[in-house]
VMD Tcl script that builds the backbone (N, CA, C; Angstrom):
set m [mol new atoms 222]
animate dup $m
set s [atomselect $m all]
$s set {name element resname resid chain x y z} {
  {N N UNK 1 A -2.288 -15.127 -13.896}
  {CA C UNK 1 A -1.500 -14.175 -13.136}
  {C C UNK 1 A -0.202 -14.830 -12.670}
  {N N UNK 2 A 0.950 -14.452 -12.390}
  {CA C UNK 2 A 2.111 -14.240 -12.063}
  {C C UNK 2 A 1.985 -15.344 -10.810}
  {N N UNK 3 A 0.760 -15.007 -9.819}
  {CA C UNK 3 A 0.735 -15.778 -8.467}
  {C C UNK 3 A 0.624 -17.201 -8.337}
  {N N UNK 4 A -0.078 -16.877 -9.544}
  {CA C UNK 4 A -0.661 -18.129 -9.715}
  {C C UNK 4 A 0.487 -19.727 -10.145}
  {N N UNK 5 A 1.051 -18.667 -11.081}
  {CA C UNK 5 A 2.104 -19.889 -12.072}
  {C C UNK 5 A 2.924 -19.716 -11.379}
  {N N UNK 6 A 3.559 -18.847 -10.309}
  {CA C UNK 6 A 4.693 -18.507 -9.470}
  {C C UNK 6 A 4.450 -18.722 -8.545}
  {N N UNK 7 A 3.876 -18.871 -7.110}
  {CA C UNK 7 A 3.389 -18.610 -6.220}
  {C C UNK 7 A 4.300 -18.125 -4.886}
  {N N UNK 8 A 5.150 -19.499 -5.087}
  {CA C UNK 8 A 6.468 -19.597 -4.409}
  {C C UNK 8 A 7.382 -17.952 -4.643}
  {N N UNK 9 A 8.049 -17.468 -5.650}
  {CA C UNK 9 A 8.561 -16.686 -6.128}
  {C C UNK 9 A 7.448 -14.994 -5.559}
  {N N UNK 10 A 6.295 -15.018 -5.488}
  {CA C UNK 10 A 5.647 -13.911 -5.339}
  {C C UNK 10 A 5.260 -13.494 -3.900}
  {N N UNK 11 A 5.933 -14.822 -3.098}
  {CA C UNK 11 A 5.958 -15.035 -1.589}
  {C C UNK 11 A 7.102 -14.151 -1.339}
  {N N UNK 12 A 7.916 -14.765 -1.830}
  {CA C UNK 12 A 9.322 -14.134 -1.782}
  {C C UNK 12 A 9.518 -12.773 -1.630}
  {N N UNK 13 A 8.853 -12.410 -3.106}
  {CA C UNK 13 A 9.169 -11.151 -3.103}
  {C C UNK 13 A 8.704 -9.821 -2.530}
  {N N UNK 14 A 7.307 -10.602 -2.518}
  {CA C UNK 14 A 6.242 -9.691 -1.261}
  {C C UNK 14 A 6.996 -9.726 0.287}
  {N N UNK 15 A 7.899 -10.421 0.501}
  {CA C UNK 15 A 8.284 -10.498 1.856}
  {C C UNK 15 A 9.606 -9.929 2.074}
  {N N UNK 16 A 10.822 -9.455 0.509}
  {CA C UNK 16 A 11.593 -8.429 0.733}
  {C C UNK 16 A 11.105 -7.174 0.088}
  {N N UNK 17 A 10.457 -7.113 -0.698}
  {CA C UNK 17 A 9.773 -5.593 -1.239}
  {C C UNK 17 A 8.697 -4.939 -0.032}
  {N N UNK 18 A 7.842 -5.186 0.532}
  {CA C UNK 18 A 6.986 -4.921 1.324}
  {C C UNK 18 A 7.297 -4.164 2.459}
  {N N UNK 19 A 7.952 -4.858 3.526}
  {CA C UNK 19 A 8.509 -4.195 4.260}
  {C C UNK 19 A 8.877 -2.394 3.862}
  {N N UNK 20 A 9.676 -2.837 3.343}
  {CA C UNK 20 A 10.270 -1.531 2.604}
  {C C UNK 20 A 9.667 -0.719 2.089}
  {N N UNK 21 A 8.621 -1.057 1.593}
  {CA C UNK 21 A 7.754 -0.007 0.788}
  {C C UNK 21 A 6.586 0.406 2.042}
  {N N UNK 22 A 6.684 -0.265 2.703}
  {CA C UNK 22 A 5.753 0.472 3.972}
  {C C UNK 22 A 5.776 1.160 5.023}
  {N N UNK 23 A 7.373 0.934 4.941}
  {CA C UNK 23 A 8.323 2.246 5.422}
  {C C UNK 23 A 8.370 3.037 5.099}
  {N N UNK 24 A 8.270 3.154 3.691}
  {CA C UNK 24 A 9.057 4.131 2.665}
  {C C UNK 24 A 7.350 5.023 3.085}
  {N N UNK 25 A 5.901 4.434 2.954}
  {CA C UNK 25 A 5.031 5.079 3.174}
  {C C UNK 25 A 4.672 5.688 4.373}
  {N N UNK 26 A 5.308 5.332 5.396}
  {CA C UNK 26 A 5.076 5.738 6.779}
  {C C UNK 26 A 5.953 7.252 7.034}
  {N N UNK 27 A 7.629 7.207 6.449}
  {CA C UNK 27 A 7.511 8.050 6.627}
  {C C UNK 27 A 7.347 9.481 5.182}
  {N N UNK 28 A 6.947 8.864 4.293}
  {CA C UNK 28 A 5.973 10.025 3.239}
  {C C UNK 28 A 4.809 10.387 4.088}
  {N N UNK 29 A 3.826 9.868 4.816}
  {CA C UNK 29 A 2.755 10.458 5.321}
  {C C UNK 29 A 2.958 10.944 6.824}
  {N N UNK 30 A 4.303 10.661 7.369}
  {CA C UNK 30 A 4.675 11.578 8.659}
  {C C UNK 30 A 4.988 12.857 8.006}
  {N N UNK 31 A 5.425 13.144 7.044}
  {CA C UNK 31 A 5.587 14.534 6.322}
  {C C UNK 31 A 4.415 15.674 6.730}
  {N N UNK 32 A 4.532 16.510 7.478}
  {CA C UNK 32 A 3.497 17.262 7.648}
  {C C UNK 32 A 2.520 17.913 6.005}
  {N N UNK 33 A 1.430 17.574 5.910}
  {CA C UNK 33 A 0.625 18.126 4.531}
  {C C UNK 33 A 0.691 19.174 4.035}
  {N N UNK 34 A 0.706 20.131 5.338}
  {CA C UNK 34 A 0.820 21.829 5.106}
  {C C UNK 34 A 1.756 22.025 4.326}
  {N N UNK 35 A 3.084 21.443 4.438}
  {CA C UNK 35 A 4.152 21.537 3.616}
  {C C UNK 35 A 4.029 21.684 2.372}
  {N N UNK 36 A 3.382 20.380 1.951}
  {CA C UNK 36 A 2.774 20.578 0.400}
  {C C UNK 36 A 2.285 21.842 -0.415}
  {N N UNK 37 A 1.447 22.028 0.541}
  {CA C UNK 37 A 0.301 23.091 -0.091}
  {C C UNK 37 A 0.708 24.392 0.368}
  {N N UNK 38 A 1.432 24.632 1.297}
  {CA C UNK 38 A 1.962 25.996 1.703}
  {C C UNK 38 A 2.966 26.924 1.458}
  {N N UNK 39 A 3.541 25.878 0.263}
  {CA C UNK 39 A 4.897 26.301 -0.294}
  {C C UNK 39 A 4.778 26.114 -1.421}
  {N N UNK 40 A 4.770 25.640 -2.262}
  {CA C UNK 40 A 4.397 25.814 -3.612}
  {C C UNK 40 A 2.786 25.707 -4.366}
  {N N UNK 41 A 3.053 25.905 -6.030}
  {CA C UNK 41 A 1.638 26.019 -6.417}
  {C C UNK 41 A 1.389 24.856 -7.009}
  {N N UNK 42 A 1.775 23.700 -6.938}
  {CA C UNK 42 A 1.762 22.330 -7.131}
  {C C UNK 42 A 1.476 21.526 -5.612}
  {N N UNK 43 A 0.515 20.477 -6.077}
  {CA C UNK 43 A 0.674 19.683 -4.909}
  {C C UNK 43 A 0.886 17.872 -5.135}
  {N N UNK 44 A 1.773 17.692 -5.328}
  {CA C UNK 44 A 2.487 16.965 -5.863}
  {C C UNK 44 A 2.431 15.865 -4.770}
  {N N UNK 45 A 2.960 16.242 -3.307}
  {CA C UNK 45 A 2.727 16.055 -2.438}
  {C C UNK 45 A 1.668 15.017 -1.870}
  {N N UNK 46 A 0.250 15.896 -2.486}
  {CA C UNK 46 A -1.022 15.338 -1.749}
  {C C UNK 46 A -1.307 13.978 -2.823}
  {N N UNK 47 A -0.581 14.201 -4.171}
  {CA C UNK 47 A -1.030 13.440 -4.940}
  {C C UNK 47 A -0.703 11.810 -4.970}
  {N N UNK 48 A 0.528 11.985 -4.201}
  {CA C UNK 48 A 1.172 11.075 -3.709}
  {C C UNK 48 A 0.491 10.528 -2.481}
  {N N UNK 49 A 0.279 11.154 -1.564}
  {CA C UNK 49 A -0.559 10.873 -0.126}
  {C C UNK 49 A -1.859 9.939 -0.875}
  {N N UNK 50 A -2.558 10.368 -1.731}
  {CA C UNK 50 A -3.996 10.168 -2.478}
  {C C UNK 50 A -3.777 8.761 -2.824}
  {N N UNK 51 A -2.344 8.255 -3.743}
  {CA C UNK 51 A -1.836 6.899 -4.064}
  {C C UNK 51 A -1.475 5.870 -3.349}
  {N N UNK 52 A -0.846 6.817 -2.098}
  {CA C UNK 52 A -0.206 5.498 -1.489}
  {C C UNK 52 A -1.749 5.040 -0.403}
  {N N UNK 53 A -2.653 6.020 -0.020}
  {CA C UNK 53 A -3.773 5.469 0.752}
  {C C UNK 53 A -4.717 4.175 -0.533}
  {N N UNK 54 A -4.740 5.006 -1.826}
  {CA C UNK 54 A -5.381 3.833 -2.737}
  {C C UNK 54 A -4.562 1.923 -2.667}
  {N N UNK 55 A -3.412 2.622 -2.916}
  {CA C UNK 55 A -2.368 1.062 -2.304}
  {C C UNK 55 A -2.858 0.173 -1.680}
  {N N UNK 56 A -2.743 1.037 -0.174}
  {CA C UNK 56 A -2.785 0.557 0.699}
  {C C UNK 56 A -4.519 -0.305 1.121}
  {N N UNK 57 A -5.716 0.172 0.656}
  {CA C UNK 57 A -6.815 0.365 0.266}
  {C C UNK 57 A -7.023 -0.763 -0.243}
  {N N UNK 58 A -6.441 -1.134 -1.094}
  {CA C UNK 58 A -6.523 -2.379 -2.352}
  {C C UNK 58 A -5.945 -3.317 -1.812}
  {N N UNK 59 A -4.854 -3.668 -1.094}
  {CA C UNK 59 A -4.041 -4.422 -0.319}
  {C C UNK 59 A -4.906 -4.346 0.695}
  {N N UNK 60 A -5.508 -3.945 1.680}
  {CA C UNK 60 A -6.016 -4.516 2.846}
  {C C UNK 60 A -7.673 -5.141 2.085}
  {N N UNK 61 A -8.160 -4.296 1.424}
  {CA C UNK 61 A -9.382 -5.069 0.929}
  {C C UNK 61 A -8.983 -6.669 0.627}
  {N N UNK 62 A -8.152 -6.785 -0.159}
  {CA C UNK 62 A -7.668 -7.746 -0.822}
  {C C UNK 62 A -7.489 -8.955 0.159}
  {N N UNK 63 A -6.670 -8.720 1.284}
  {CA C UNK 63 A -6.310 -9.667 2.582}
  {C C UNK 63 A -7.605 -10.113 3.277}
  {N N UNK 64 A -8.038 -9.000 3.666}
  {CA C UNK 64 A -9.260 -8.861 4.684}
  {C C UNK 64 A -10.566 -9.905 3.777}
  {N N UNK 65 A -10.676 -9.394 2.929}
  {CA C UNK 65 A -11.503 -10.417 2.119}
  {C C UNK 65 A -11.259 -11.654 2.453}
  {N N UNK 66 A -10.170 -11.949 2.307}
  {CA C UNK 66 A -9.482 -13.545 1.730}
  {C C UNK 66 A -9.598 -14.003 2.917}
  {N N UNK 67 A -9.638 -13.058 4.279}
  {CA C UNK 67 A -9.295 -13.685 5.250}
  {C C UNK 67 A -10.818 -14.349 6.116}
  {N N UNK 68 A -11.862 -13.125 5.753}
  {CA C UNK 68 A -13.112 -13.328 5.872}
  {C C UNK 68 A -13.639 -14.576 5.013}
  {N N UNK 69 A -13.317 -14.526 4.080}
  {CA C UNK 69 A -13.787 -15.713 3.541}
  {C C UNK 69 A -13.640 -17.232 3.641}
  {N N UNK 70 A -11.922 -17.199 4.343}
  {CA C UNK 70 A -11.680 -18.615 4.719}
  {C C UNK 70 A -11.920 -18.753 6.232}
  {N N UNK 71 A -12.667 -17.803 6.902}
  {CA C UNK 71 A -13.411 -17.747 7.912}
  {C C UNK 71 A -14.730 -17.712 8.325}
  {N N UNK 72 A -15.117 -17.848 7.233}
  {CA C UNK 72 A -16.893 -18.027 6.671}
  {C C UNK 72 A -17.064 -18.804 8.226}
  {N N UNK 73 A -18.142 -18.876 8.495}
  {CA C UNK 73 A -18.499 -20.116 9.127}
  {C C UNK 73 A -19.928 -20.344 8.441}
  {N N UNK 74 A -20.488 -19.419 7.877}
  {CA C UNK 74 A -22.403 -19.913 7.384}
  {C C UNK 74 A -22.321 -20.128 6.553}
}
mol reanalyze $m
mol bondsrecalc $m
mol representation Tube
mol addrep $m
């Protein structure tokens, strides 16, 4: 993986991309939902809501793990 042979470089970039993209998700899911679904016959909307929670999902599993684990104590 990329992290691996890069590590330095994937620090980096996780630390100007990130931010930003978790903004960018905060305010997509301040968007009221009704919106979506109450106005058109597409929900395009929710499908997006559905992705960015999987994201986010995979990224905290991912940490939380790593973090539990180098916190083992047994």
């Amino acid at each position: 993986m990329v992290k691996d042979q890069h590590p330095q470089a994937v620090k980096e970039a996780i630390a100007s991309v990130l931010p930003v993209w978790l903004e960018a998700f905060k305010v997509l899911l301040n968007i009221d939902p009704q919106q979506d679904i109450g106005t058109s016959t597409h929900w395009d909307g929710l499908s997006v809501r559905i992705q960015i929670f999987k994201v986010l999902y995979i990224f905290l599993l991912r940490h939380v793990y790593r973090y539990l684990d180098f916190h083992r104590d047994w």
